[in-house]
Residue frames as a rotation matrix with the C-alpha (Angstrom) as fourth column:
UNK 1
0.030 0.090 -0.995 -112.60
0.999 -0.039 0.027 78.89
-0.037 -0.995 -0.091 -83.32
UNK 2
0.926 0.339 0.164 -113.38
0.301 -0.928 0.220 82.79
0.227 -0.155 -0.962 -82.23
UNK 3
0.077 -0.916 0.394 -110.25
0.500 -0.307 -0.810 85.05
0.863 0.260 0.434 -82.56
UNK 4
0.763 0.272 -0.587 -109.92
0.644 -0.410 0.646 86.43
-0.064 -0.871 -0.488 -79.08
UNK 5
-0.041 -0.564 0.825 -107.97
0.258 -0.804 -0.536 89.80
0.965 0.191 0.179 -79.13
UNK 6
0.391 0.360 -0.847 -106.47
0.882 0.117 0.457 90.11
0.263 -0.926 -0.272 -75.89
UNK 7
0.945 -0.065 0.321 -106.01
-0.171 -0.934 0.315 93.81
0.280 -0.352 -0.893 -74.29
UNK 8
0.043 -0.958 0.282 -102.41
-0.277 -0.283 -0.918 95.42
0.960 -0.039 -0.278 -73.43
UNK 9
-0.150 -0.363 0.920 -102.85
-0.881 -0.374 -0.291 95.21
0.449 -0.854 -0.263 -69.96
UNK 10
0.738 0.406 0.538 -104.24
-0.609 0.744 0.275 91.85
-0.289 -0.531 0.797 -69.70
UNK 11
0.700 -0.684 -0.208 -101.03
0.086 0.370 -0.925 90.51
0.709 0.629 0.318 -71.87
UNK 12
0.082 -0.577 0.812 -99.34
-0.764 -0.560 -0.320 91.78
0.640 -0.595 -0.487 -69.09
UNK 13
-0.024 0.525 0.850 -100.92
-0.948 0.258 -0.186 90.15
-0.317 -0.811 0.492 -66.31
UNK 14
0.797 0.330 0.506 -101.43
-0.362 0.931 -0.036 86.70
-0.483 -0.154 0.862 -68.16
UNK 15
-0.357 -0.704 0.614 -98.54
0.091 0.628 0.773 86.16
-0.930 0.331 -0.160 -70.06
UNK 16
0.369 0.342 0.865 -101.00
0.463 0.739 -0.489 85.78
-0.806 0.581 0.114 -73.09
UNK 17
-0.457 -0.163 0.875 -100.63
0.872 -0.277 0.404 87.00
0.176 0.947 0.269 -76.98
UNK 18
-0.801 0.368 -0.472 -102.27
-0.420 -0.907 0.006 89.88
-0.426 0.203 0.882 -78.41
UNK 19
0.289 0.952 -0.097 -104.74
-0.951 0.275 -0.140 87.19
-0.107 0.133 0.985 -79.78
UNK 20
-0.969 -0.072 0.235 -105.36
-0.105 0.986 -0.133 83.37
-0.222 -0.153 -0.963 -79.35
UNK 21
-0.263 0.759 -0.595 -108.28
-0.594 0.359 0.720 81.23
0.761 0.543 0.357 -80.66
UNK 22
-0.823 -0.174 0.541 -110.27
-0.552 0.472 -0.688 79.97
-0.135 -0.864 -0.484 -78.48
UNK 23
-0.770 0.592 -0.238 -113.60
0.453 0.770 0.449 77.25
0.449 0.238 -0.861 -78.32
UNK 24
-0.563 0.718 -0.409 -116.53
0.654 0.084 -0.752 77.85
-0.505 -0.691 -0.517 -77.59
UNK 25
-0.334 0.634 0.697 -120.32
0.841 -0.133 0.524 79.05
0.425 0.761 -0.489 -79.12
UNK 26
0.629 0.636 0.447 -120.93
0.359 -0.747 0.559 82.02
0.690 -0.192 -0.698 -76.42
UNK 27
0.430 -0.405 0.807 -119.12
-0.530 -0.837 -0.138 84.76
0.731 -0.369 -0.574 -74.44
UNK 28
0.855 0.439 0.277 -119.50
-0.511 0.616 0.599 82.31
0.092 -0.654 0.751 -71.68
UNK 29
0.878 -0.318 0.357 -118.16
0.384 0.914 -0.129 79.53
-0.285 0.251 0.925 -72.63
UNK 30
0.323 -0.926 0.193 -115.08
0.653 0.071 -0.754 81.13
0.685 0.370 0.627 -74.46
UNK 31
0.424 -0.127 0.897 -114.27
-0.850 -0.397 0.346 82.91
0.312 -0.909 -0.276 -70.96
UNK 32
0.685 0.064 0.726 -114.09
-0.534 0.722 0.440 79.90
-0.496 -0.689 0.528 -69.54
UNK 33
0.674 -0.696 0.249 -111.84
0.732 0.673 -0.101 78.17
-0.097 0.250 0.963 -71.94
UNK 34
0.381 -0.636 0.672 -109.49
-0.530 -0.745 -0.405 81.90
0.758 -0.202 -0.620 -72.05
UNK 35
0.682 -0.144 0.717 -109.41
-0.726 -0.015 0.687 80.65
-0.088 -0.989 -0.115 -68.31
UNK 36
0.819 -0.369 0.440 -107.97
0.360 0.927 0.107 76.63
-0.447 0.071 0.892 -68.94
UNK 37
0.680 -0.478 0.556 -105.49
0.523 -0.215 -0.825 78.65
0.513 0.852 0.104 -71.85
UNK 38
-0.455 -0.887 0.075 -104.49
0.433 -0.295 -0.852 81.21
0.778 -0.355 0.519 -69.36
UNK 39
0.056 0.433 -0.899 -105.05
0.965 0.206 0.160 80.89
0.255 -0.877 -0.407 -65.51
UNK 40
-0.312 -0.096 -0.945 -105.85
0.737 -0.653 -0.177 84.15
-0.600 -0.751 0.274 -64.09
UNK 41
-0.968 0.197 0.153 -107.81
-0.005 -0.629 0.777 86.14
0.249 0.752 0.611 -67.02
UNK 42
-0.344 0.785 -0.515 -111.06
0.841 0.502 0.204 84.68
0.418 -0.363 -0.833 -65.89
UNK 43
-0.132 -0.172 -0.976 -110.54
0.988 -0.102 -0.116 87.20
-0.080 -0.980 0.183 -62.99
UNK 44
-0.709 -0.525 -0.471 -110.24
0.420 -0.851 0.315 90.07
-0.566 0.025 0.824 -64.99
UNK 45
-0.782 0.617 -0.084 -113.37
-0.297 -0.251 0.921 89.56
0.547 0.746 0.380 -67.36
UNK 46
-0.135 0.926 -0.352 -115.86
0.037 0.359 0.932 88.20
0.990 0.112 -0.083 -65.27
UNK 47
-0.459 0.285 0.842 -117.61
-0.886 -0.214 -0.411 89.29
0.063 -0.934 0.351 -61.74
UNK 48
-0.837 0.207 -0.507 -118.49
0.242 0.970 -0.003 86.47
0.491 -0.126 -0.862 -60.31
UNK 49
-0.844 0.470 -0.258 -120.64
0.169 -0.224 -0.960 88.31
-0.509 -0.854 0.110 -57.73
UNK 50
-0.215 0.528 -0.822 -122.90
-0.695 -0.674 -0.251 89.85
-0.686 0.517 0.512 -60.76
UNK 51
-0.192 0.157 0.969 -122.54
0.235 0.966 -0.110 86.54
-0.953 0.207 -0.222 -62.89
UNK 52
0.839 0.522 0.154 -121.79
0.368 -0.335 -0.867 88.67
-0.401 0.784 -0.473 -65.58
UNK 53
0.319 -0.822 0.471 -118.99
0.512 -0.269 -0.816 90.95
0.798 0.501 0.336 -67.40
UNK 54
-0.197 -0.883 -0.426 -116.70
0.980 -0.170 -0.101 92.95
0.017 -0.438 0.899 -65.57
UNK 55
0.859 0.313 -0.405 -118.19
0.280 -0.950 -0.140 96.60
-0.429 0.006 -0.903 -64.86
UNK 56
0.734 -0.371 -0.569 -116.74
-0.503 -0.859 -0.089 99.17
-0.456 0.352 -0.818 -67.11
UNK 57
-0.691 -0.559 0.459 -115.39
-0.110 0.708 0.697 96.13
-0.714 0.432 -0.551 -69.71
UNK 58
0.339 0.843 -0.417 -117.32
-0.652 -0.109 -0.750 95.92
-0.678 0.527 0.513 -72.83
UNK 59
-0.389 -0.130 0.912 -117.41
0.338 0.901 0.273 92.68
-0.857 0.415 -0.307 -75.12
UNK 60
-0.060 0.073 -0.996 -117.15
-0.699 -0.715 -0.010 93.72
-0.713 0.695 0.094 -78.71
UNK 61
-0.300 -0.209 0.931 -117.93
0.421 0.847 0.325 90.58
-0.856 0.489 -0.166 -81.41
UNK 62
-0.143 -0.201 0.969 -117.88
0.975 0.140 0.173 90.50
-0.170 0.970 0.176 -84.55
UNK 63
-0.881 -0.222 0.418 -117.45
0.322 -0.929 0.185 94.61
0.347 0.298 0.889 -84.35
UNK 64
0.059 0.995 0.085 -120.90
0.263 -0.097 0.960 94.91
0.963 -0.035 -0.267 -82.30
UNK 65
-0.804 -0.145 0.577 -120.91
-0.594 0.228 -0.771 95.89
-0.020 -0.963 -0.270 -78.47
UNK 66
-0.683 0.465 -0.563 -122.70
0.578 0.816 -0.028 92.70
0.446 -0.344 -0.826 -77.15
UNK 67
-0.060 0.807 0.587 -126.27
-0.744 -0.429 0.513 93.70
0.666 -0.406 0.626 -75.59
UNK 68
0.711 0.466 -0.526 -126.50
-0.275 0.873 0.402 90.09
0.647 -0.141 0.749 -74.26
UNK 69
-0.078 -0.715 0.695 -122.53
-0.946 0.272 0.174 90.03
-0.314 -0.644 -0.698 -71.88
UNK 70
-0.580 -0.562 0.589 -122.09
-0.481 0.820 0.309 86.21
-0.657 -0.104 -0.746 -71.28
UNK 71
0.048 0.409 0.911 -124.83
0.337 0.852 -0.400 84.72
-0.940 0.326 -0.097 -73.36
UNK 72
-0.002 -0.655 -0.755 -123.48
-0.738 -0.509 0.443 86.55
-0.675 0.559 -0.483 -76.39
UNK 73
0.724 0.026 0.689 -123.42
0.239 0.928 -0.286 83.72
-0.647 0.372 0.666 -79.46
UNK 74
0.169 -0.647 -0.743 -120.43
-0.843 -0.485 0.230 83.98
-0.510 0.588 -0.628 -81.14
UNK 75
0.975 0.177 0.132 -119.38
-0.059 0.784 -0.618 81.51
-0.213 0.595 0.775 -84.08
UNK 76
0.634 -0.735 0.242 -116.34
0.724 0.674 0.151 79.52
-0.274 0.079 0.959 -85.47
UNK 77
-0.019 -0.977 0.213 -115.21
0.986 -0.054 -0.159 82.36
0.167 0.207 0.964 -87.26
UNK 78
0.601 0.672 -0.433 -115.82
0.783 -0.386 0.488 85.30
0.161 -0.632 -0.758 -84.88
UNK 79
-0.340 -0.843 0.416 -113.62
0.318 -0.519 -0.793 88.14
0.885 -0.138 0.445 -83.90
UNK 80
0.635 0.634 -0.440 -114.04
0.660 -0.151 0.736 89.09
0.401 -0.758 -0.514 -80.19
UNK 81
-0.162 -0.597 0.785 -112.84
0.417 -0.763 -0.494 91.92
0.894 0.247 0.373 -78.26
UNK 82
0.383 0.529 -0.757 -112.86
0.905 -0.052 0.422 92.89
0.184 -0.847 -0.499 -74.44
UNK 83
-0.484 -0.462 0.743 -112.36
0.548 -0.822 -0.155 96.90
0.683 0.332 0.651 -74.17
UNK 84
-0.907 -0.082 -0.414 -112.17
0.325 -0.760 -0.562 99.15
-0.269 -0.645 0.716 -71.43
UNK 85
0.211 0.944 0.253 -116.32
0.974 -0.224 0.022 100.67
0.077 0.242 -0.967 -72.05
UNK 86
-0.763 -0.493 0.418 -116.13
0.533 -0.846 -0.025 104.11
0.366 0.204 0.908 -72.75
UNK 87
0.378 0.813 -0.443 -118.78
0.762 -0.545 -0.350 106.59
-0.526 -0.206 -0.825 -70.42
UNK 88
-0.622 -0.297 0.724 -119.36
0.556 -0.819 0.141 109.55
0.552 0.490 0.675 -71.26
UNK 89
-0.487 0.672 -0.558 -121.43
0.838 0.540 -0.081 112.77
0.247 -0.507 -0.826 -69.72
């Protein structure tokens, strides 16, 4: 399962680790099970309204920033990352 590395402030807010394995073959999909693991993260990565990431949240996998947000493939042994997105200007 994909190593999810979860941010300081979301640890806060959910209760969770600093990282937790989680199922699932795309960005998507391990969102959604984050969610079932711990209720109320969901909220924090994903705009529902957009049907996408979280503006100004950036989904790092296997050390790449995702181009692709939720449809992302990630694999069994994955490393993911959700980080603050850094502008610049």
């Amino acid at each position: 399962m994909p190593d999810v590395w979860i941010p300081a402030p979301m640890q806060r807010i959910t209760g969770a680790p600093d990282r937790v394995q989680v199922a699932g073959a795309t960005v998507r999909q391990v969102i959604n099970n984050l969610e079932q693991l711990h209720p109320g993260i969901k909220e924090l990565l994903y705009d529902e309204e957009l049907d996408d990431i979280t503006p100004g949240l950036a989904v790092i996998v296997d050390g790449d920033v995702s181009q692709l947000g939720l449809m992302e493939r990630v694999t069994d042994d994955s490393e993911m990352h959700f980080l603050p997105a850094i502008g610049g200007g």
